[in-house]
C-alpha positions as CSV (number, residue, x, y, z in Angstrom):
1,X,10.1,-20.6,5.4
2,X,6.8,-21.0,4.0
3,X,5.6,-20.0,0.8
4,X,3.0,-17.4,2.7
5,X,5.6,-15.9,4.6
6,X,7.6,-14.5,1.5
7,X,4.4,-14.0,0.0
8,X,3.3,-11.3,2.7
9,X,6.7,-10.2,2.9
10,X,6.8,-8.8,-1.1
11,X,3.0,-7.2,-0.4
12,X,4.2,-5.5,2.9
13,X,4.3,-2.7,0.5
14,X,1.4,-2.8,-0.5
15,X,0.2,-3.4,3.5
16,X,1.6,-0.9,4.7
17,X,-0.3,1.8,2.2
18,X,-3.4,0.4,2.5
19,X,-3.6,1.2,5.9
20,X,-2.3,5.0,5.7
21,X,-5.2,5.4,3.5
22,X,-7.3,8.3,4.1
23,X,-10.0,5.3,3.4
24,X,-9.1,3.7,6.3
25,X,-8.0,6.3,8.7
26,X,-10.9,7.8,8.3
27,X,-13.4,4.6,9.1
28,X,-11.3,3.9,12.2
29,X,-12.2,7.0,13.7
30,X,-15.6,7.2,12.9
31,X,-15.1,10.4,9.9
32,X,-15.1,8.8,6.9
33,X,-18.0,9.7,4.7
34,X,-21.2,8.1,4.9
35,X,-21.7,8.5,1.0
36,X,-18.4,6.9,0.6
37,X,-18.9,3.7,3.0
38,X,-22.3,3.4,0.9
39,X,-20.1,3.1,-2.5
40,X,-17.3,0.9,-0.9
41,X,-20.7,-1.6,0.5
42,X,-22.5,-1.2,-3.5
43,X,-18.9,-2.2,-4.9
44,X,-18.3,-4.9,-2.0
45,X,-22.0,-6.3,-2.7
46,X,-20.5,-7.2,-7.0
47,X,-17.6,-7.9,-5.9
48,X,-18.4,-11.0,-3.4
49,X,-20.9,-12.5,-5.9
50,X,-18.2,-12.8,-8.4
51,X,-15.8,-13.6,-5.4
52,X,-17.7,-16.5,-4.8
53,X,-17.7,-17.9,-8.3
54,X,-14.2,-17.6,-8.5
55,X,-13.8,-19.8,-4.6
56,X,-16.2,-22.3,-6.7
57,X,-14.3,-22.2,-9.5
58,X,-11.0,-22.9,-7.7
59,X,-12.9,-25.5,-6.0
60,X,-13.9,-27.8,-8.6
61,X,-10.1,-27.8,-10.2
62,X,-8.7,-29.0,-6.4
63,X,-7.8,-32.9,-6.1
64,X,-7.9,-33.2,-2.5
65,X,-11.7,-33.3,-1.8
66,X,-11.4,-32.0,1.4
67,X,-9.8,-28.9,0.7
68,X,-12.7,-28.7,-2.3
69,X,-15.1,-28.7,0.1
70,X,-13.5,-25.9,2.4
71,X,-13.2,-24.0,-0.5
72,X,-16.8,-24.4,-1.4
73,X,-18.0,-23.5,2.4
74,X,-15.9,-20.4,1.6
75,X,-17.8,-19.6,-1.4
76,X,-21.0,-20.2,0.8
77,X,-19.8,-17.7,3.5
78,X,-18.7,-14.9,0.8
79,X,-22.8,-15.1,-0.5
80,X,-24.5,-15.6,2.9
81,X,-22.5,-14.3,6.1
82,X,-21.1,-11.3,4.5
83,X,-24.3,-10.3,2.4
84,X,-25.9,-10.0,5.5
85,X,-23.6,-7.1,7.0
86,X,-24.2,-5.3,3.7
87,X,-28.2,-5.7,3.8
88,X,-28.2,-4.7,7.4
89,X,-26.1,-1.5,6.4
90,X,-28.0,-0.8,3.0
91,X,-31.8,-1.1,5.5
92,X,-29.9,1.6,7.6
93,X,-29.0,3.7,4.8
94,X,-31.7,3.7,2.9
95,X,-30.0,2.0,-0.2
96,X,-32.5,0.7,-2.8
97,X,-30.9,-0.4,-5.9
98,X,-27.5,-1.0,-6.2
99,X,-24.9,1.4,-8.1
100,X,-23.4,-0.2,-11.5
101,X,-20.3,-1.8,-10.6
102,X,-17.2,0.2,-11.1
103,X,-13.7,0.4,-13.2
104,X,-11.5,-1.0,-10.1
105,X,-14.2,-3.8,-8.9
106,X,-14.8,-4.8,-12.6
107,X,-11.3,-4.6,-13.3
108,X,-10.6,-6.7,-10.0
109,X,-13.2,-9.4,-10.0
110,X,-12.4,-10.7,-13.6
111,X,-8.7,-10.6,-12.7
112,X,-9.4,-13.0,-10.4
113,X,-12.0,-15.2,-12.6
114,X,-9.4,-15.4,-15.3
115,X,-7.0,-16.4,-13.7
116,X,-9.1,-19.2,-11.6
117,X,-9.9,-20.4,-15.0
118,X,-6.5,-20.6,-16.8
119,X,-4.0,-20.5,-14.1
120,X,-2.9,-23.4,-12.1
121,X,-4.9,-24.1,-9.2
122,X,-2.3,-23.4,-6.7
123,X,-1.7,-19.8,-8.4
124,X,-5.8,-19.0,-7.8
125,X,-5.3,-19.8,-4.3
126,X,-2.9,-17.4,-4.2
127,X,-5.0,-14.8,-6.1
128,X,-7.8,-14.9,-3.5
129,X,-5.9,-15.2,-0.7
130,X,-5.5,-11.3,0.1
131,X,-9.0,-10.9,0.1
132,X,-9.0,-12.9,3.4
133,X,-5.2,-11.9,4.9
134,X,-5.7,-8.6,4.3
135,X,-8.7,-7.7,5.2
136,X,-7.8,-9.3,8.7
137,X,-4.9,-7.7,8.8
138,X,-6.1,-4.5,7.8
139,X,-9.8,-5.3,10.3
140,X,-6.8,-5.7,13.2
141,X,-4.8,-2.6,12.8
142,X,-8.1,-0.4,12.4
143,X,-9.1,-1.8,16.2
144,X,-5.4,-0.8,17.6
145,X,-6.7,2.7,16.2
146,X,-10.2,2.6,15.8
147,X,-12.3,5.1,18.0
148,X,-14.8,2.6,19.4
149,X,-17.4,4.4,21.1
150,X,-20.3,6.1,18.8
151,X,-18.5,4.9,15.6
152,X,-20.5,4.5,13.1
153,X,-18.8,1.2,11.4
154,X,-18.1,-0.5,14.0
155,X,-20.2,-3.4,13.0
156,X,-17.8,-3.7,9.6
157,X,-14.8,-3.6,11.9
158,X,-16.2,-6.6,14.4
159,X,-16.8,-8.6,11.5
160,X,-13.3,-8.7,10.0
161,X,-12.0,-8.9,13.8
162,X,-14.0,-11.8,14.6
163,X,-12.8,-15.2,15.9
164,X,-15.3,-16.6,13.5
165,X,-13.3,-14.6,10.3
166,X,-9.8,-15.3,11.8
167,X,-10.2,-18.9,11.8
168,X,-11.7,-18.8,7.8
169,X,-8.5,-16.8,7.2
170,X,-5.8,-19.2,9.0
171,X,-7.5,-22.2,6.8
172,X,-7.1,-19.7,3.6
173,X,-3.4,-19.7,4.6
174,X,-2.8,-23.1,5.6
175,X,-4.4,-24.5,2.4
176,X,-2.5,-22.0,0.3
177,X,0.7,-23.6,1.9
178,X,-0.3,-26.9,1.2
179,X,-0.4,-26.0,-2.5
180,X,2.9,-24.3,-2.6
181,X,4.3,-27.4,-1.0
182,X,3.6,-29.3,-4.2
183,X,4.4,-26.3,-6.7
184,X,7.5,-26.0,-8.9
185,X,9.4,-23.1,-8.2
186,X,8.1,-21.2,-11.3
187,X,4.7,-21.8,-9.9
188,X,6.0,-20.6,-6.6
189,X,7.0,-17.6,-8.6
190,X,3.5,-16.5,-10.4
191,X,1.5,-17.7,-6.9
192,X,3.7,-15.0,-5.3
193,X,3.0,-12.6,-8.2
194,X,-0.4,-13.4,-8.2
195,X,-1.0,-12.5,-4.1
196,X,0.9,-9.1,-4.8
197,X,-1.4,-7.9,-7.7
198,X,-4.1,-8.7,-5.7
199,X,-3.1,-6.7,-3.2
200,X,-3.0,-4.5,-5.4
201,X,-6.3,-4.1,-6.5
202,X,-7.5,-4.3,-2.8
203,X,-5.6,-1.1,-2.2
204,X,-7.7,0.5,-5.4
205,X,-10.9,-1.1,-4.2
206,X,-10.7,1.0,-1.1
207,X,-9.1,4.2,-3.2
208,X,-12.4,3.9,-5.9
209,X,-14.6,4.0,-2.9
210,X,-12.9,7.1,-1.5
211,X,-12.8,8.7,-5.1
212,X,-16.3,7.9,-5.6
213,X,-14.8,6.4,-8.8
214,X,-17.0,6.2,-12.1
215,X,-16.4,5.2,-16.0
């Protein structure tokens, strides 16, 4: 079995919360509120900057140059492909200046900084990995749901649905695995650790945004 099949397995959990989420039950049919998708795209906006440091970050500490350089196209794609949805949505709303970042996102983003710094490569992997799985997984259920005509975020949805995206995130995986292939079983241990907590935090991204959370 590979390592990203037990690795999903012990966040299924975590899976299956995040998608009976008020959050994102209401974005598949089109009710959530627009003042709430305007927070979760401010939040989303901090969060892939910092996102994309940490993919540079992981990066630089790879020793196969290819996977460096995937890695580093990933970065490229977190600052340019996905800003673009956001500035599209924030022309269409109206937003001007972004909102300060909040508790969950700060709390989230320098989770994963630190530990792209001072874990072992293979364990960052693992740490940014559910920002790609899940958010596919999560952009697939909402379209087995979704209410398609007149909803109002159906351009978010495409985007995680893509082709495009699903390829990015089968690489994510595969590269992941090839990491855990040369891992020591305690490494195995805090990569699986690692993908959970994230999780984690993705499930309270989405729950700030629905809160409306502030300090």
């Amino acid at each position: 079995m590979k390592w990203s099949d037990d690795a999903w397995q012990a966040a299924l959990p975590v899976y299956n919360k995040i998608i009976d989420m008020p959050f994102i039950k209401e974005l598949a049919d089109g009710t959530l509120d627009i003042e709430k998708f305007k927070y979760y795209l401010q939040q989303d906006a901090h969060y892939l900057e910092y996102f994309a440091r940490t993919l540079a970050i992981a990066a630089a500490k790879l020793p196969d140059v290819d996977a460096m350089l995937q890695y580093i196209r990933f970065a490229e794609g977190a600052v340019v492909v996905e800003r673009a949805l956001h500035d599209s949505y924030f022309k269409q709303y109206n937003v001007g200046e972004r909102a300060a970042i909040s508790p969950t996102c700060h709390h989230y983003i320098h989770y994963l900084q630190s530990t792209a710094y001072s874990a072992d490569v293979c364990v960052a992997l693992a740490a940014v990995l559910p920002c790609f799985w899940i958010y596919k997984a999560v952009g697939d259920h909402i379209v087995s749901i979704a209410k398609n005509i007149g909803n109002p975020y159906h351009d978010w949805i495409a985007t995680y649905t893509g082709e495009e995206f699903g390829l990015l995130v089968e690489k994510a995986i595969m590269l992941t695995n090839i990491a855990a292939c040369n891992a020591t079983a305690l490494q195995h241990e805090r990569m699986t650790e690692a993908f959970v907590y994230a999780a984690r935090l993705e499930y309270g991204f989405w729950d700030s945004a629905y809160r409306l959370e502030v300090w």
